[in-house]
Each structure stands twice: as structure tokens, then as C-alpha cells.
C-alpha positions as CSV (number, residue, x, y, z in Angstrom):
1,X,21.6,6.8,-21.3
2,X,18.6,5.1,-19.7
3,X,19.1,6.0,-15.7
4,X,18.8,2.7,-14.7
5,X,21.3,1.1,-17.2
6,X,23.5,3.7,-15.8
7,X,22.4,2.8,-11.9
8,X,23.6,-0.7,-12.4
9,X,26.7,0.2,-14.7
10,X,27.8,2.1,-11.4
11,X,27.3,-0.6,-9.4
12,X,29.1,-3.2,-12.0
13,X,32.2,-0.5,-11.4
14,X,31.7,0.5,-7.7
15,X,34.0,-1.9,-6.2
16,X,37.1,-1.3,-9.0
17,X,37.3,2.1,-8.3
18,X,36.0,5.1,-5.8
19,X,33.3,6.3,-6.2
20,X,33.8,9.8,-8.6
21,X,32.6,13.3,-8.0
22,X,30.8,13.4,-11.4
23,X,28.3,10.6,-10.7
24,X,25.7,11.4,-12.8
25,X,23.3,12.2,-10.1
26,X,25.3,14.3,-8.9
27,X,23.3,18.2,-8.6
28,X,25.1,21.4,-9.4
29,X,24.1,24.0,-7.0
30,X,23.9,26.3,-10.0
31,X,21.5,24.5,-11.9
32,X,19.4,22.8,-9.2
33,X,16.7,25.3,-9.3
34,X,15.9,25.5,-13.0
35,X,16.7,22.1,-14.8
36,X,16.7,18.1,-13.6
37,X,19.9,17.0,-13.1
38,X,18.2,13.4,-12.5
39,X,19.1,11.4,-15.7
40,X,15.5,9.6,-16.6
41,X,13.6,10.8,-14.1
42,X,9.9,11.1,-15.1
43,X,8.6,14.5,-16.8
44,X,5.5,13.9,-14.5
45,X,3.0,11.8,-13.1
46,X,1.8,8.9,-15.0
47,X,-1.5,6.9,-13.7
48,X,-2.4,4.0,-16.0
49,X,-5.3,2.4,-13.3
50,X,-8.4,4.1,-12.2
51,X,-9.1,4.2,-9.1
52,X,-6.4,3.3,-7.2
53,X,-4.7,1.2,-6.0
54,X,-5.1,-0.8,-9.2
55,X,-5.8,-4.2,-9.0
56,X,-1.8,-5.8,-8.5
57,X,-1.7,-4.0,-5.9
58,X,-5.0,-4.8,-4.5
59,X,-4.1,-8.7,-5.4
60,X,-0.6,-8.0,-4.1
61,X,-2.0,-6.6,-0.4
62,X,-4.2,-10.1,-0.5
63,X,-1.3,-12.0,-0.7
64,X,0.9,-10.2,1.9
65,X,-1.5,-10.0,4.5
66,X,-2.0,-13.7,4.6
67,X,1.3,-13.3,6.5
68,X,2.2,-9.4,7.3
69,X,0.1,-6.9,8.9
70,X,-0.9,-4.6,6.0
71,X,-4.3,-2.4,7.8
72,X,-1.5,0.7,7.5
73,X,-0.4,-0.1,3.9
74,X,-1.7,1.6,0.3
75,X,0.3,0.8,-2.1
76,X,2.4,-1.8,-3.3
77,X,5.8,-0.2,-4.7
78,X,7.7,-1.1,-7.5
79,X,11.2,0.1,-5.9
80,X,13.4,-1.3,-8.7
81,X,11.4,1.2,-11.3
82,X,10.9,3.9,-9.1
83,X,13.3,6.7,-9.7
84,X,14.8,10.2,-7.8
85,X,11.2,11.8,-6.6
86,X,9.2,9.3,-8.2
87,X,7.5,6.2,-7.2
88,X,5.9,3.3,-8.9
89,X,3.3,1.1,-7.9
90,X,2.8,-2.8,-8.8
91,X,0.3,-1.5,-11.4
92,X,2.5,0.6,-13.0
93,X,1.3,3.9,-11.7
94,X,3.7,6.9,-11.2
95,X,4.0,9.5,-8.6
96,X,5.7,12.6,-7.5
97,X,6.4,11.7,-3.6
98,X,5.9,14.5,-1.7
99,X,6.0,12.1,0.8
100,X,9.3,10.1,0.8
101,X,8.4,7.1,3.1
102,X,7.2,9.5,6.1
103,X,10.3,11.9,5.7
104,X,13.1,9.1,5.9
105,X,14.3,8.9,2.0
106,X,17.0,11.9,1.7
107,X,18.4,11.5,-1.8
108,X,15.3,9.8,-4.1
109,X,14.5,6.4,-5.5
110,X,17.6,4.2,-6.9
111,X,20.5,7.1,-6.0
112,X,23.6,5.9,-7.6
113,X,25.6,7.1,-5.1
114,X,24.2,5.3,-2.5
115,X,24.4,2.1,-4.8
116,X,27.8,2.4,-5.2
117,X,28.5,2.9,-1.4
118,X,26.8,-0.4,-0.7
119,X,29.3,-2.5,-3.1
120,X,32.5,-1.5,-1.6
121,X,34.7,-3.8,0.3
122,X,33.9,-2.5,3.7
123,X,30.1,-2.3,3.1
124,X,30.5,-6.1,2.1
125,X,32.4,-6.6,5.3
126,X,30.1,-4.8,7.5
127,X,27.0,-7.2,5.9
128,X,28.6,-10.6,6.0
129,X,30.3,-10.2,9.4
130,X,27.8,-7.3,11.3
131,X,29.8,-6.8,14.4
132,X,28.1,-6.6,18.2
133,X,29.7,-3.3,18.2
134,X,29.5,-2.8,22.3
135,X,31.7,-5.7,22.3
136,X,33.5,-6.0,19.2
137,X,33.7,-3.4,17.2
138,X,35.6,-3.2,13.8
139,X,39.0,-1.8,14.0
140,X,37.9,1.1,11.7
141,X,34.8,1.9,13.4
142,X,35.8,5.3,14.9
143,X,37.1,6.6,11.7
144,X,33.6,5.6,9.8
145,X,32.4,7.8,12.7
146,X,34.2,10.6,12.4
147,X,34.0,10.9,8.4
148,X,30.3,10.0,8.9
149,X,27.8,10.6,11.9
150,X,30.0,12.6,13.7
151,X,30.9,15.3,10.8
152,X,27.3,15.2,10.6
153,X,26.4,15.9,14.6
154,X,25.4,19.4,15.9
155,X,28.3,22.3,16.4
156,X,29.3,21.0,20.2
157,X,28.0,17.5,20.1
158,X,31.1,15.4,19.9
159,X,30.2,12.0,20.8
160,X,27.3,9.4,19.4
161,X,25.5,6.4,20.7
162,X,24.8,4.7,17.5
163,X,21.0,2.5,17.5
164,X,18.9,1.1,15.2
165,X,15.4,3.0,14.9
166,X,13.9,6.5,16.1
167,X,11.6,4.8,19.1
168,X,15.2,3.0,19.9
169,X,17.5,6.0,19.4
170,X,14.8,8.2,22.0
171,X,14.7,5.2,23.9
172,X,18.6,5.3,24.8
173,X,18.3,8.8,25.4
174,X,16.0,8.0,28.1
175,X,18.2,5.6,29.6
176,X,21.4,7.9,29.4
177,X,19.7,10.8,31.3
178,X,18.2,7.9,33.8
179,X,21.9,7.1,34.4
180,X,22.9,10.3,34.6
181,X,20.6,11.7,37.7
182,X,21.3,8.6,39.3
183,X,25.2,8.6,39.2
184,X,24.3,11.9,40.1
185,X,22.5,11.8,42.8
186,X,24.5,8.4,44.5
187,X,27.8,10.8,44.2
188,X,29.5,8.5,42.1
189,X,29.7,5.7,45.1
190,X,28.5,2.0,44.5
191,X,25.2,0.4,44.6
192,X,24.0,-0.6,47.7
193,X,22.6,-4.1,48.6
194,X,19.6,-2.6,48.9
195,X,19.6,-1.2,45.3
196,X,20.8,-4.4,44.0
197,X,17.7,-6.5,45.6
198,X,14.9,-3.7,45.0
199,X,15.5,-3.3,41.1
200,X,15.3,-7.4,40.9
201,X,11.9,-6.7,41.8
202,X,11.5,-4.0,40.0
203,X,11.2,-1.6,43.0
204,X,12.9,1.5,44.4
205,X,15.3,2.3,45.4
206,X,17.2,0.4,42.7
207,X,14.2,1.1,40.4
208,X,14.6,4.9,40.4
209,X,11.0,6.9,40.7
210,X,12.3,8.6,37.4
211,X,10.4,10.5,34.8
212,X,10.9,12.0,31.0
213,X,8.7,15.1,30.6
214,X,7.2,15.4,27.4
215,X,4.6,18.0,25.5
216,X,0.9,17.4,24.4
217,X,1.0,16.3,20.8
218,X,4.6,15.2,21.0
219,X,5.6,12.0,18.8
220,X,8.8,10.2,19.9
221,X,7.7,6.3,19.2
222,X,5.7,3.5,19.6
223,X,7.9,1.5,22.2
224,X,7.3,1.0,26.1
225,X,9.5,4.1,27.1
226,X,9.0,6.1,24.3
227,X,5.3,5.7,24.2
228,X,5.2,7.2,27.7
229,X,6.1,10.6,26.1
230,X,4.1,10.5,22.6
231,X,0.8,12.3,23.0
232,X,-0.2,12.5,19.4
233,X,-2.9,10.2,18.7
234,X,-4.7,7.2,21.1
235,X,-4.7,5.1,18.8
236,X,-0.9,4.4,19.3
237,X,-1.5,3.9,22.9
238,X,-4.0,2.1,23.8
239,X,-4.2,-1.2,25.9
240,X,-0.5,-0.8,26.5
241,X,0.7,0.2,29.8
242,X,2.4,3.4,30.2
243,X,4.8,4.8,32.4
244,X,3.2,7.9,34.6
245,X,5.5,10.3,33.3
246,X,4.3,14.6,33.2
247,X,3.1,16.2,30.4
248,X,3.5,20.3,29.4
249,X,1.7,22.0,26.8
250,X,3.0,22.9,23.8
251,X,1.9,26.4,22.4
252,X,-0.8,26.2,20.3
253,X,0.0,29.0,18.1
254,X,-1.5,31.3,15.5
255,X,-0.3,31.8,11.7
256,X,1.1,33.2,10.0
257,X,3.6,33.9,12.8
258,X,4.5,37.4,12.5
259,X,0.7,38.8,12.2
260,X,0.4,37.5,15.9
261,X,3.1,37.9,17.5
262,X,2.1,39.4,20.5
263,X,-0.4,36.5,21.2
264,X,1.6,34.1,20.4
265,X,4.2,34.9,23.2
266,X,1.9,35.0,25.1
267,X,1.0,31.8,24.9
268,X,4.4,31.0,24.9
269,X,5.1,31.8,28.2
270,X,1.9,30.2,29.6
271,X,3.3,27.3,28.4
272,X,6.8,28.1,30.1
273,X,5.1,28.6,33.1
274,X,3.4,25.7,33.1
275,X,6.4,23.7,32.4
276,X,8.2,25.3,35.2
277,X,5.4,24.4,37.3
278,X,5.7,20.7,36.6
279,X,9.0,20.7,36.7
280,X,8.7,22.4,40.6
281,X,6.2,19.8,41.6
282,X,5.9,16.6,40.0
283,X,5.6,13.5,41.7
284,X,8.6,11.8,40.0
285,X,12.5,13.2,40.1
286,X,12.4,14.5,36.0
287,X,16.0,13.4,34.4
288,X,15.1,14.9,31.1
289,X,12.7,16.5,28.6
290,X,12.1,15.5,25.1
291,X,10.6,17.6,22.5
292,X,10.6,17.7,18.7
293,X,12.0,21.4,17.2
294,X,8.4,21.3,15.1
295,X,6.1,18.4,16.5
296,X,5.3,16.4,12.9
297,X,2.7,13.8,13.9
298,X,0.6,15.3,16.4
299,X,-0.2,18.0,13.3
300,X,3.1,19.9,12.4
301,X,2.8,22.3,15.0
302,X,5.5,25.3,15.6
303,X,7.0,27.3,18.5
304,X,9.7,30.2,19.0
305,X,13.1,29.9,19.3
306,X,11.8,32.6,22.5
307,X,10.1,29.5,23.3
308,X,12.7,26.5,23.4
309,X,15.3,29.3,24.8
310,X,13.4,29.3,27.4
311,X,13.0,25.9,28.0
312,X,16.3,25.3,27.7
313,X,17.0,28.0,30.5
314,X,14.4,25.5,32.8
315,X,16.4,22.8,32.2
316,X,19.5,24.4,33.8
317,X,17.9,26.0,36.3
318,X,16.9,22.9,37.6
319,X,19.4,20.0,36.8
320,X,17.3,18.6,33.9
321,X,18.8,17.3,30.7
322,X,17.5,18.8,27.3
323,X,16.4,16.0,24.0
324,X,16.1,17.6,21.2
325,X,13.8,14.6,18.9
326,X,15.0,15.5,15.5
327,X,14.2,11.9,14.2
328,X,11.9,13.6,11.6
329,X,13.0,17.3,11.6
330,X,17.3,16.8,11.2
331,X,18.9,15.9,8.0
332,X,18.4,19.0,5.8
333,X,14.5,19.0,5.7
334,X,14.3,22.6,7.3
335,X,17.0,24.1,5.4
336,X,19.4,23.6,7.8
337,X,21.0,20.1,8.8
338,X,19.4,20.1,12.0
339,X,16.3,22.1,12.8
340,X,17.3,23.2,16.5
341,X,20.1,25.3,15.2
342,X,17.0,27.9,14.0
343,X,16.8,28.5,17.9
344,X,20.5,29.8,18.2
345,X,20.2,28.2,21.5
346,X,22.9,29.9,24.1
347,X,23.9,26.0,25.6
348,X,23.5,23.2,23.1
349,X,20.8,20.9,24.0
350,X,21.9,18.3,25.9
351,X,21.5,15.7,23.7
352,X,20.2,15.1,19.6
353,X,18.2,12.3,18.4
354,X,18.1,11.3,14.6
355,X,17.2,8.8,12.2
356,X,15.1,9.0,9.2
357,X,17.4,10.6,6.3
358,X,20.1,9.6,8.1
359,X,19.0,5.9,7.1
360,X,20.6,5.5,10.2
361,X,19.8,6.3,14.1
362,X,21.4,7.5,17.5
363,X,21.9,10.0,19.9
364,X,24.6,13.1,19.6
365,X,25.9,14.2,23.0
366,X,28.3,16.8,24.6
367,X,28.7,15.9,28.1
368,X,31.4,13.0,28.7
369,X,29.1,12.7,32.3
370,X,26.2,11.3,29.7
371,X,28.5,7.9,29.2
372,X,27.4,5.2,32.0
373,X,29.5,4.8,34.7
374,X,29.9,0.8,34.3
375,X,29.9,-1.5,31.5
376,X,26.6,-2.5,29.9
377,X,24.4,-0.2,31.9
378,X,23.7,1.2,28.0
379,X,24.2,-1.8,25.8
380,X,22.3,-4.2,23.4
381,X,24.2,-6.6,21.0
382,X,24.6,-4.7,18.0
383,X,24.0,-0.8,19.1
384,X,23.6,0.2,16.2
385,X,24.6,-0.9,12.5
386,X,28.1,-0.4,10.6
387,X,25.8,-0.6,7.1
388,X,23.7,2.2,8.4
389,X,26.6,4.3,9.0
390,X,28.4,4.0,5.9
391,X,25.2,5.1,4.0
392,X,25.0,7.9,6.6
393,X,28.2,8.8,5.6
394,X,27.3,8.5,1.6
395,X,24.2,10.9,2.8
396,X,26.2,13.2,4.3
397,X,28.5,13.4,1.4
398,X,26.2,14.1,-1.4
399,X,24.5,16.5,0.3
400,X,27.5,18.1,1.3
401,X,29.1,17.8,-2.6
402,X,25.7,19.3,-3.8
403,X,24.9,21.9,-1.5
404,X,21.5,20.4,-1.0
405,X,20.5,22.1,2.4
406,X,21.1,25.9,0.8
407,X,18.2,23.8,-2.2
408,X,15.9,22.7,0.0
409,X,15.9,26.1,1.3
410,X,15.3,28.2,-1.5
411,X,13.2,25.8,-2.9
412,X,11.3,25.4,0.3
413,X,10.6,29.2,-0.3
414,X,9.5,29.2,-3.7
415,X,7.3,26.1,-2.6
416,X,5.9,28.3,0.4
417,X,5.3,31.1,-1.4
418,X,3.2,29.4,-4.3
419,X,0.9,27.6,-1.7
420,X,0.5,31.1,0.5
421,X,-1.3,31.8,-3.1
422,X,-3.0,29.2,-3.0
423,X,-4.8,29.7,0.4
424,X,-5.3,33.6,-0.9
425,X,-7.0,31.6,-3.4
426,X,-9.0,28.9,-1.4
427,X,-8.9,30.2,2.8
428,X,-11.7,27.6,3.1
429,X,-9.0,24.3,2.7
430,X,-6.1,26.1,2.8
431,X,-6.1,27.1,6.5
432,X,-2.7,28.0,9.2
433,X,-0.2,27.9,6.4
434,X,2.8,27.0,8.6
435,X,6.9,26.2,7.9
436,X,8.1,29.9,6.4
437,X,11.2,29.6,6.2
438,X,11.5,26.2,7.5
439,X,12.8,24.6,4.5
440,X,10.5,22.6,2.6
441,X,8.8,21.1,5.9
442,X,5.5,22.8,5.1
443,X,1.6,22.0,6.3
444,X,-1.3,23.4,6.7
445,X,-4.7,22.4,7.7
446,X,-8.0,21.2,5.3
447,X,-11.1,20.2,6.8
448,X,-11.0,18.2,3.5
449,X,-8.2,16.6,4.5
450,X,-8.3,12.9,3.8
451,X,-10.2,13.5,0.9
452,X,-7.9,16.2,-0.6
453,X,-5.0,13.5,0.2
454,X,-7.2,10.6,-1.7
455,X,-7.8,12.9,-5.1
456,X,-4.2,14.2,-5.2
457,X,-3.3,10.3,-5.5
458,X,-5.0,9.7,-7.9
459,X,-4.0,12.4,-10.4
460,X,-0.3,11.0,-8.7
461,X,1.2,12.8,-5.7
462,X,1.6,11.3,-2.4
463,X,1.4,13.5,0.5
464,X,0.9,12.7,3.7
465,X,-1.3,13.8,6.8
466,X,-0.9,14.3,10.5
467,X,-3.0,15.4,13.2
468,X,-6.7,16.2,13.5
469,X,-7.0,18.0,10.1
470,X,-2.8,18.9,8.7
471,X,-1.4,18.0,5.4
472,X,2.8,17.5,5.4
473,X,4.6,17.7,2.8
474,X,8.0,16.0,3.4
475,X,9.7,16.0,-0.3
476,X,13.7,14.9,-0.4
477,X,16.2,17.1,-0.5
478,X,16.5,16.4,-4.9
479,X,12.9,18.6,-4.5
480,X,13.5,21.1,-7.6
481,X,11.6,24.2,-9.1
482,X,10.0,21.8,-11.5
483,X,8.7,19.9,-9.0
484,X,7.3,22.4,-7.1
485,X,5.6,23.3,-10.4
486,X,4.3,19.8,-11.3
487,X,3.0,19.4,-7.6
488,X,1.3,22.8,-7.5
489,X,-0.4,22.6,-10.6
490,X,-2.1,18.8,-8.6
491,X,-2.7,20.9,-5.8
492,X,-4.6,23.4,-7.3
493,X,-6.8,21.6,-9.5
494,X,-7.6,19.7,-6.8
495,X,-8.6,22.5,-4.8
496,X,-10.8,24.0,-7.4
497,X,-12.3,20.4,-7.6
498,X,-12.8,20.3,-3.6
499,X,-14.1,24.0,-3.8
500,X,-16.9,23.3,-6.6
501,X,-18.2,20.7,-4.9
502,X,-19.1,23.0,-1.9
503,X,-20.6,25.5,-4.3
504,X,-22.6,23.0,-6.1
């Protein structure tokens, strides 16, 4: 049957009866490796323009941009043809996503599943009357946590500030550990007048002298508070004004990992003495650090679970709360459902940021001292989104049913393992091969790398870039052996192209 007949014959039936363990996207865990169990899903790419974009989507741009912002944008998708790891553009053209929409689509293009879960009776009631869920919130709310987000959350997080986006879900996190040192320090008594006049003016003491410590090519969002802490590119922060919050390197480390491991610690715990440093002396009282368990936009780089232990050991030692930014990182991408638990941390971090392939976004926590202390201290109208969560809990379902963490894993290896070939093959743009064993959240570095990006598209993969000179490959977790196969065989020829054209 013709997937997307099927797609909407599910939907026609989604709201007469639940949803069934044999949807037909469903992937067997036994065959997941050798065969697509994505009924109509492309054999491969398929480019019918050259160049690209082609010209609807050059026309289509035009148009938009009479009325949206579209500098950042490249393509115009086709989302109702676009299917599992494939996307279509307005013109027609087909690509393996390698990509999915800067890591945030978990389950592919037009998932069934997911299209079922948005035509049930709650999902209709959750649209048509969206609660303000700090004040109102739907008597079934804490059971669509706890079957969702929360089965989701961390081993010892057991509570969740639900948000909207990553910047906003960091954002919170900010204000919860802000709340926290200063309930803290105030000994749970009340406000003084004092406090009550200065933060009118936005002044201590009522204004609290504050800080978030973050680390040099950290990415945690483009809002006021969470721009403070990203220190990936300048182009994200300039002419807006910035808290003056401390910065701590982040090792800059050498791969592959275990052919320098000596020098790598080492640089390690400069780093951790450096942080301890700041954290000793710094101008303002630091509530928190933030840091990302493998920093994506500022160019994929890596650290040692030696590494975060020991940060996480700082924290304690001096009464600072731990954010672990797994916005990008959590949701299965590392072969795990979130990419901390690699560190086998001895405390849980304090608190867990995520959104992304959650299509959904928050903060997990473990400490009930983490709530405010008075109502609407941490509050906006909707905090959050009951939609959000019930595809969350769709998510969390299917990649539960279809063991798609132990996938991305093993597929993530074989995918590794090709491309370690490949720079055997071409050290010259294959350079710092990085993410063993982390899944299928893989880079390296090219000094070819827009260019390599540019010719991969238009033979029809999408990957994507970060950094100075790193290419990320973010696939979903429905990333199977015969992708891996159709993407390398891209890569490669591209590489040989790239490769001749410095010979000749």
C-alpha cells in the first residue's frame, strides 16, 4: 500500500480506536539493521533540478520573504510528500536528511504514529481549549506527565517544569537556580522593603548580583539570559546586551580519544582548575553552571566523563547547582536517552534541559528545594504545552516499542566505523573524527566544509555544519544500515571529487 494512503487511512481511524502495536511503521528490533521497515520510503535520493535550490523554491523564498525573514533558509520543503528520512523540496527534489531539522525530528517525515496521537480526543481537547497550565491545568495533566515526560526524565529526576523552546526551557533553569541561592541565602525569611523597592528599579539588593557560568563554545540559545552563556559564534550576539556572567574553558581535546589520552587529561584538568578558579573568585555569587554533555554548535566538541565528574564534584564543593543542556544531545541521539548518563555521574546533575526530539521542552529536577518558594516567582501563561506532551509521550512510546536507542547505537557504530575508512582514505578533509561510541552523533572537521556540505546537496543529502570548520550528522533515530550505505556512497564520491580538484 502506498505509505501515504496508509498515513491518512490511520488518521481516518485514529479517533475510533487506540492506536495498535502493529502500525505499520512500527520497527522490529530484529530487522532494523538489514531491511526498511518504512512502507514507501524512497530507495534513494532523487534530484530532478540542477543546481539547487530549483527554481519553486527560489520563486517560493521570493514570495515569503516579502513577509518572513528567510537570510537563514535553503530550501522550501514539501512536508506532505516527504517521507521517514526523506525530504522533498517544492521542486520535487529528494533527500536523505542526515540533518532532521537541526537534530529536532526523532521518528521521520509523516510518522503514522504520531498522526494518529494528534487525532485523539484529548489531543483535540488540548488544541481547541490550550490550558494556562500554572493556573489551570487540565484535571489529567499529572497522569500525561507521568506516562510521558516523566517516564522519559533521567534515573533520579522526578519532577518537570514543562516550557515551550530550548532558549526558554534553559532560560527557567536559570531562574530556578536564581531562586534557589536566594531563598538560600535569605534563610527562608521574607523580603525586605528594601528588596521590594531595589528590584523595581532593577537594583540590588532585590536584583541579586547573580551569575550562570558557562564554557567557551557553549550553545544554550538566542534569548536575553541564555545568550549570556552561548559562546559559539558572534554573530548570535552582537548589538544585544549581555549579562556579565564568567566563562570556563572547555577542553579542547585531541582524537581519536584513546591515542591521547594522557594529553587529553591533561588538558582536562587545566580546565578544572580553571573552573575552580572562577568559581573561587568571580565578581558575581554563581547559582549555577550550564554545559552541553557534547557542545553541538560551537563545533561538536567532546570531554571525559573524568571531566564533567569533576565538575560535578566543584559544584558541590561550593554550593553551585549543575545544568546539564541536553536540548540537542537527549532523546536517543547518543545511544542512550540522555547523553549525561555516559558520565555515570556519582550525584545526578542538578537539573536536565530538553527539547528537540522531545517536540517538546522543560527542565527535569531532583531537588524539591528547586520549586520557588511563592507563587508565580517561575510562571508564564501557558508553561509549557499539553500538545507537546502528548507527542512526547507518542515519542517516547515508539521508541520504547521499537528499541530505537539500542538502533541508533549499533547503527551509529557501523556508521562510525565506515567514515573512520573514509578519513584512512582522505586525512586531508576528513580530519578529528569524533562521536565513537556516541550513537550516531558524529562530526568531524573539513577545511572544505561548506563546499563539501553544498556538493553533497546536490547529489541529495542534507548535513549540516557547526563551528569553524565541523560537519554534524544528526540522522533520526529510523537511521538504518541502508542508509548508512546510501549516505556513505554520497560522501565518498564527494570526497574523491573534493580530493581531485586539489590534485589537479
Amino acid at each position: 500500500m502506498n505509505f501515504h494512503l496508509l498515513a491518512r487511512s490511520s488518521l481516518a481511524a485514529a479517533s475510533k480506536r487506540p492506536i495498535s502495536k502493529n502500525v505499520a511503521y512500527r520497527l522490529s528490533a530484529a530487522r532494523c539493521l538489514s531491511t526498511s521497515a518504512i512502507p514507501g520510503e524512497p530507495a534513494g535520493p532523487r534530484m530532478v533540478t540542477s543546481p539547487v535550490p530549483g527554481p519553486k523554491v527560489k520563486n517560493g523564498l521570493a514570495k515569503l520573504d516579502k513577509f518572513f525573514d528567510t537570510t537563514s533558509a535553503g530550501l522550501l520543503v514539501d512536508y506532505e510528500k516527504s517521507l521517514g528520512n526523506y525530504l522533498v523540496d517544492a521542486d520535487g527534489n529528494q533527500y536523505l536528511d542526515v540533518f532532521a531539522q537541526i537534530a529536532s525530528i526523532p521518528l521521520g517525515y509523516n510518522n503514522p504514529r504520531l498522526a494518529q496521537a494528534t487525532q485523539t480526543p484529548e489531543m483535540t481537547r488540548a488544541i481547541t481549549s490550550r490550558p494556562a497550565l500554572g493556573s489551570f491545568p487540565s484535571q489529567d495533566y499529572a497522569d500525561l506527565l507521568e506516562s510521558g515526560i516523566l517516564k522519559a526524565a533521567p534515573k533520579g529526576h522526578t519532577q518537570v517544569f514543562t516550557a515551550t523552546t530550548g532558549p526558554d526551557a534553559n532560560e527557567t533553569a536559570y531562574k530556578a537556580a536564581c531562586i534557589w541561592k536566594g531563598t538560600q541565602e535569605r534563610g527562608g525569611k521574607e523580603f525586605s522593603q528594601e528588596e521590594l523597592t531595589s528590584v523595581m528599579k532593577n537594583q540590588a539588593p532585590g536584583a541579586k548580583k547573580y551569575s550562570i557560568l558557562s564554557f567557551k563554545k557553549g550553545f544554550h540559545g538566542r534569548l536575553f539570559g541564555s545568550l549570556s552563556t552561548t559562546r559559539s559564534k558572534a554573530i548570535h550576539k552582537l548589538d544585544v546586551p549581555a549579562f556579565d556572567w564568567p566563562v570556563a574553558p572547555f577542553p579542547q581535546l585531541k582524537y581519536p580519544l584513546e591515542e591521547h589520552e594522557a594529553e587529553n587529561r591533561a588538558e582536562e584538568q587545566r580546565c578544572l582548575r580553571e573552573t575552580a578558579e572562577i568559581l573561587n573568585t568571580a565578581d558575581h555569587n554563581i547559582a549555577a553552571i550550564i554545559v552541553e554533555p557534547i557542545q553541538s554548535e560551537g563545533g561538536d566538541n567532546h570531554a571525559s566523563p573524568f571531566f564533567f565528574q569533576g565538575l560535578r564534584d566543584l559544584t558541590r564543593e561550593n554550593d553551585v547547582l549543575m545544568i546539564v543542556d541536553e536540548v540537542q544531545t537527549g532523546v536517543g541521539a547518543t545511544g542512550r536517552m540522555w547523553a549525561h548518563t555516559h558520565w555515570n555521574l556519582s550525584i545526578p546533575p542538578d537539573m536536565v534541559t530538553f527539547s528537540k526530539k522531545a517536540q517538546a521542552a522543560g527542565f527535569y529536577f531532583c531537588r524539591s528545594d528547586l520549586r520557588p518558594d511563592r507563587p508565580y516567582r517561575q510562571f508564564n501563561t501557558w508553561m509549557g504545552d499539553s500538545v507537546r506532551a502528548l507527542l512526547f509521550r507518542a515519542i517516547y512510546r515508539e521508541i520504547e516499542d521499537s528499541g530505537l536507542i539500542n538502533q541508533t547505537a549499533k547503527v551509529g557504530a557501523l556508521l562510525y566505523s565506515r567514515i573512520e575508512a573514509l578519513q584512512a582514505k582522505y586525512p586531508e578533509l576528513v580530519r578529528n573524527l569524533r562521536g565513537k561510541d556516541r550513537g550516531t552523533f558524529i562530526a568531524w572537521d573539513c577545511p572544505k566544509r561548506d563546499q563539501l556540505i553544498a556538493l553533497c546537496r546536490s547529489k541529495g543529502v542534507i548535513m549540516g555544519g557547526s563551528g569553524e570548520a565541523a560537519i554534524r550528522l544528526r540522522p533520526m533515530l529510523i537511521f538504518q544500515e541502508h542508509h548508512v550505505n546510501i549516505f556513505l556512497n554520497v560522501l565518498e564520491q564527494t570526497l574523491k571529487e573534493l580530493a581531485c580538484i586539489k590534485v589537479c
